[in-house]
N, C-alpha and C positions, 0 to 999 in steps of 0.2 A: 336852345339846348346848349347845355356846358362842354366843352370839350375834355374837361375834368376827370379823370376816369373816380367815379364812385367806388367808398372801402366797401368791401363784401362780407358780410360776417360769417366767420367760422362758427360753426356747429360745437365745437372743440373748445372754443375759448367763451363763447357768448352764448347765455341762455337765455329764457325768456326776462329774465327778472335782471339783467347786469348780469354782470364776470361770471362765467362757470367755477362754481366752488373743486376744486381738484383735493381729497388728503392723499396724504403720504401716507404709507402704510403701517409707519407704526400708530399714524392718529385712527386710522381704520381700527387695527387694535383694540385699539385705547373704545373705540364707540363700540365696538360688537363685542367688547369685556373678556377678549381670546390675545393668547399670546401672537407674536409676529411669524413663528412657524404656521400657525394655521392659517395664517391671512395668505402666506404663500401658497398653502394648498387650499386654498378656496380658489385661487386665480389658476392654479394646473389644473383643478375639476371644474372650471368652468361655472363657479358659485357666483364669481366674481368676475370682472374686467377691468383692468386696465392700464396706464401706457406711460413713458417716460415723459416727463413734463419738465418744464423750467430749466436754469442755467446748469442745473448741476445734473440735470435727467434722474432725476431718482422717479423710481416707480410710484405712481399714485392712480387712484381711483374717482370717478367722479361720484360726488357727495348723494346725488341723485339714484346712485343702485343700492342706497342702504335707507331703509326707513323702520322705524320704531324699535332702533338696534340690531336690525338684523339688513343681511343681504335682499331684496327684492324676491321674494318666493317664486317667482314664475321666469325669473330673468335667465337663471340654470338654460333649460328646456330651449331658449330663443337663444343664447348664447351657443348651445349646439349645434342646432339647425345652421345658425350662421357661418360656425366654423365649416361647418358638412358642406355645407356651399359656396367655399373657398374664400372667404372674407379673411382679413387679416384682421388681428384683432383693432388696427386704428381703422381699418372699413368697417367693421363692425360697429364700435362705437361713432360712428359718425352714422350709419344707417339707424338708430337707437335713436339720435339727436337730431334727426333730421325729419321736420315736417312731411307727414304722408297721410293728410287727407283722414285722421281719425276722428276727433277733435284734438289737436296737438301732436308730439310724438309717439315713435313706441313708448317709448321709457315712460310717457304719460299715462301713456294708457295701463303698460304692466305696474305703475304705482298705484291707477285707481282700484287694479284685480279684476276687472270684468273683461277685457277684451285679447285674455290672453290666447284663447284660438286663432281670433283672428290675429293678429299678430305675427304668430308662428305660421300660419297660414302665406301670409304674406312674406315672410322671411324665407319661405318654403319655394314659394316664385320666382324668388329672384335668383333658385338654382338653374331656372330652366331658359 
């Protein structure tokens, strides 16, 4: 056995496929075809999440809460729950991205649309 300590991969930076795609929010913008004020209040109503990234920390989103132009439809509802249960929003987005026994993640699961109870179910758990 190596003495080596082994890298661990963040949730945050590494997804399944290589690098986690992060945009910035004006390219957020630019995909949901809304100005940049509304992209800010998607993130205060909780439509949206997400976290200061890279050298310069500008706020960006991971590519994964938006699909076929729009925000993830069920992602609102679990973004709640999570905040209600005292997650910050980079625990929250790491609980989203972190392997729990579904097949794959939340975020997998509220992108395929079936398993959004359970989901919030579980996000629900983790208050108590």
């Amino acid at each position: 056995m190596s003495d080596t300590p082994q890298k661990t991969s963040d949730v945050l930076s590494d997804g399944p496929e290589g690098e986690r795609v992060w945009l910035p929010l004006p390219d957020v913008a630019e995909q949901l075809g809304i100005d940049f004020g509304k992209v800010r209040r998607l993130l205060q109503e909780r439509v949206l999440i997400g976290m200061r990234r890279g050298e310069r920390k500008i706020m960006c989103v991971p590519a994964e809460l938006l699909k076929d132009g729009a925000p993830l439809p069920d992602l609102q509802g679990t973004l709640v729950v999570l905040a209600d249960s005292g997650f910050s929003d980079e625990e929250a987005l790491r609980w989203l991205f972190t392997d729990d026994d579904y097949p794959g993640t939340p975020v997998d699961a509220l992108r395929t649309g079936h398993r959004k109870t359970e989901v919030r179910r579980r996000a629900q758990a983790l208050a108590f």
